[in-house]
C-alpha positions in Angstrom: -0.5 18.5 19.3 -1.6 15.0 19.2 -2.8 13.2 21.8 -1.7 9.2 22.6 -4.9 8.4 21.9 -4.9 10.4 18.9 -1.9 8.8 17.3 -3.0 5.5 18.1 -6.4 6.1 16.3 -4.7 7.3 13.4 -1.8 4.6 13.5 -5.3 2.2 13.5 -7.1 4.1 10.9 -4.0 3.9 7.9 -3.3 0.2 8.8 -7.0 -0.1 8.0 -7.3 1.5 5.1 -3.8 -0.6 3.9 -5.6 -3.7 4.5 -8.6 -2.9 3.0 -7.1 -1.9 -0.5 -5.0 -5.1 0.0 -8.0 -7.4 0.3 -9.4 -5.9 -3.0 -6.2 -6.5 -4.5 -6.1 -10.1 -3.4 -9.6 -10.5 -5.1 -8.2 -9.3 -8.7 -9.3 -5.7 -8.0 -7.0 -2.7 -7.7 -9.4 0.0 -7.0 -8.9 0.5 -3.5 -5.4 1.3 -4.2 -6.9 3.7 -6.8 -9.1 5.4 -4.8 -6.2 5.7 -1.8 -3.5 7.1 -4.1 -3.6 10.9 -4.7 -3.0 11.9 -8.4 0.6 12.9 -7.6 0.7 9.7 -6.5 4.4 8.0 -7.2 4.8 4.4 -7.4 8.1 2.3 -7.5 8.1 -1.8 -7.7 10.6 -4.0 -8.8 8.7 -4.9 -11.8 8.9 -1.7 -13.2 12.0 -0.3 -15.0 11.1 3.0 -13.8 8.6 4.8 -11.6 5.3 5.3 -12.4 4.0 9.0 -11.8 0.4 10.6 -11.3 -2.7 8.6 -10.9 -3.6 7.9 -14.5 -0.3 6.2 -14.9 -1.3 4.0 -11.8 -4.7 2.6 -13.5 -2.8 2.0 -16.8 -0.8 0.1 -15.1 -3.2 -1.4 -13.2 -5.7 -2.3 -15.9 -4.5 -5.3 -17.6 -4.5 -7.0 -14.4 -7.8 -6.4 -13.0 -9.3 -9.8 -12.5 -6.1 -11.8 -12.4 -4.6 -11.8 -9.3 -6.4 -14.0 -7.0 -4.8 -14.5 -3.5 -6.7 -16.6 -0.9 -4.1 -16.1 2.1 -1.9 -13.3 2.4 0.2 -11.8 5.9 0.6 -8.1 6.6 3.4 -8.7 8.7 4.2 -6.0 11.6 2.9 -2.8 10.0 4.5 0.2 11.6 3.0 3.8 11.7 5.3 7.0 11.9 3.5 10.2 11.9 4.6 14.1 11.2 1.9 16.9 11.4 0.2 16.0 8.3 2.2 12.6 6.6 2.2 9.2 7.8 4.8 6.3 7.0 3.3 3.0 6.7 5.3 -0.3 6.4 5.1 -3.7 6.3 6.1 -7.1 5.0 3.7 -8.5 3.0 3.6 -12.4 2.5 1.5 -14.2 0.1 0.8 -17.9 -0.1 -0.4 -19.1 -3.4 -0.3 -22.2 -5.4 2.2 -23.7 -3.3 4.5 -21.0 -3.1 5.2 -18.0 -0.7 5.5 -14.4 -2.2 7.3 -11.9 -0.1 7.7 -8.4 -0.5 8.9 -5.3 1.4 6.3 -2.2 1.3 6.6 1.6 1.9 3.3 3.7 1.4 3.8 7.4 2.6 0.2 8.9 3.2 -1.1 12.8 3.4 -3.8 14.0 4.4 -5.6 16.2 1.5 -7.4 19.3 1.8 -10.6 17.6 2.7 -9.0 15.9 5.8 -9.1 12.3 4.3 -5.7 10.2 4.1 -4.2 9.4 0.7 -1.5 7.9 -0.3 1.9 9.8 -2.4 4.7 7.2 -2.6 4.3 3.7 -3.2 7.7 1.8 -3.0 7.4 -2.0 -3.2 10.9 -4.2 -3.0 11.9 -7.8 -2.8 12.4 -9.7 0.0 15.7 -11.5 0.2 15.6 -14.4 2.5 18.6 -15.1 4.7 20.3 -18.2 3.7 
């Protein structure tokens, strides 16, 4: 059984790794979400007409955008943590401000922890964010 202190460390410990693979990304490079995502790894995003399954699929997809996407300000906006034995739920708003614009996107990242103990993620699920009007 987990411990308070325990949870908290782990809560702190995803949200970490979350942010550090999004301030690759914001640089133009996608291998921290590589290296994260296990190679069952399933990823879903609205720019996608359908989802994108195993690793390798993941850095094809990936590829022809390595280098592009440069973000100087981004938000990770009230990340929660929900934990089982061995899975944690992570998600968050994610708000970008670029060129004059802001970017917002819902995000769902369920992690595991594989055999050698480390955290990795399974499901990517990325969805628009509809502004109330």
């Amino acid at each position: 059984m987990l411990t308070m202190k325990d949870t908290e460390a782990i809560r702190a410990a995803i949200i970490a790794l979350e942010k550090h693979a999004l301030e690759l990304w914001n640089d133009g490079d996608p291998d921290g979400f590589i290296a994260l995502s296990s190679d069952d790894v399933v990823y879903m995003d609205p720019a996608l007409e359908h989802k994108l399954t195993g690793k390798e699929a993941l850095k094809a997809y990936y590829d022809p955008i390595r280098g592009i996407i440069k973000i100087s300000e981004y938000r990770m906006i009230d990340p929660i943590v929900q934990l089982t034995a061995d899975a944690a739920v992570l998600t968050y708003d994610y708000e970008v401000h670029r060129d004059g614009c802001i970017f917002r996107m819902h995000c769902t990242e369920v992690y595991r922890t594989n055999p050698s103990g480390q955290w990795e993620i399974i499901h990517t699920h990325w969805s628009f964010f509809q502004l109330a009007q």
